[in-house]
N, C-alpha and C positions, 0 to 999 in steps of 0.2 A: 629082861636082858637088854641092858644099853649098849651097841656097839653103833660104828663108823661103819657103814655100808654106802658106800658113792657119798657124790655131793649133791647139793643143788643145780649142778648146772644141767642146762637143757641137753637132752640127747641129740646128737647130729645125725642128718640123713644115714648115714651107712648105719649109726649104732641101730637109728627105729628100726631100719629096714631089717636088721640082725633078731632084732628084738622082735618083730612081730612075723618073723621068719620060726623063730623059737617058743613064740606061744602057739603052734598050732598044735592041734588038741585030735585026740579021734574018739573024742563026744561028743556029737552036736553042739549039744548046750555047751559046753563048757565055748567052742567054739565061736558061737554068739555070744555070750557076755565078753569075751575076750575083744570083738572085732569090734563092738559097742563101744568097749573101752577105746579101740584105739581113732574109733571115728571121731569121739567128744575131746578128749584129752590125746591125742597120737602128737600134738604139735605142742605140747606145754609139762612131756614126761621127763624128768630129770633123772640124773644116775643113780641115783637114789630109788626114784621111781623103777628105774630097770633093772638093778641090784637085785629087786624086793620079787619083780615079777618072775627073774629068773631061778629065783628059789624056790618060789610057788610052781613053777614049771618044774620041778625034780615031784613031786609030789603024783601019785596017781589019777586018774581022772574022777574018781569017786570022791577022793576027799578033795579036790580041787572044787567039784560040784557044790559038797556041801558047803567049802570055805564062802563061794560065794550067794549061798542061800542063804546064809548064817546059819546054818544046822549046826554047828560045831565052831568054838573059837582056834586060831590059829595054835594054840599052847597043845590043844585037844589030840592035836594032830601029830604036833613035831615040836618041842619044847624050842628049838631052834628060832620058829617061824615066832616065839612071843616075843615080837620088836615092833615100834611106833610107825619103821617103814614100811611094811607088811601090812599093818593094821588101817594103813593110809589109803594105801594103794587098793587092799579091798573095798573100801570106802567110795572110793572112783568108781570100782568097777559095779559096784549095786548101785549108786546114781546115776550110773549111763545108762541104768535099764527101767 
């Protein structure tokens, strides 16, 4: 699935703050990888980047967990989630850890 989800440009203070206001999780883990994510990369996420997370955010804590264990690819899940933005942004978040 190729679509337009944000741009490149960088997220400004109020979006991050929205944005990591709207990843919090009530599964530990998931929680952690999230907060990782935004200690390494919180100052270099684009709208694109926030686009992606916030879609991963409608998603349950269980497949959220797996998405980022790699137990399961993003298509696995939600045919929705098979985009290059998605696939990016997981990428982030298993290198922050």
């Amino acid at each position: 699935m190729v679509a337009s989800h944000g741009d490149d440009a960088p997220l400004d203070e109020r979006a991050l703050s929205k944005l990591r206001w709207r990843c919090r999780r009530g599964m530990l883990e998931n929680d952690l990888f999230l907060e990782r994510l935004f200690l390494r990369h919180g100052q270099t996420l684009t709208e694109r980047n926030g686009d992606a997370l916030m879609d991963l955010m409608d998603l349950s804590d269980n497949d959220l967990l797996d998405l980022h264990l790699g137990r399961r690819a993003p298509a696995e899940i939600d045919a929705r989630l098979d985009r290059s933005d998605v696939v990016e942004v997981l990428a982030m978040v298993r290198a922050s850890n």
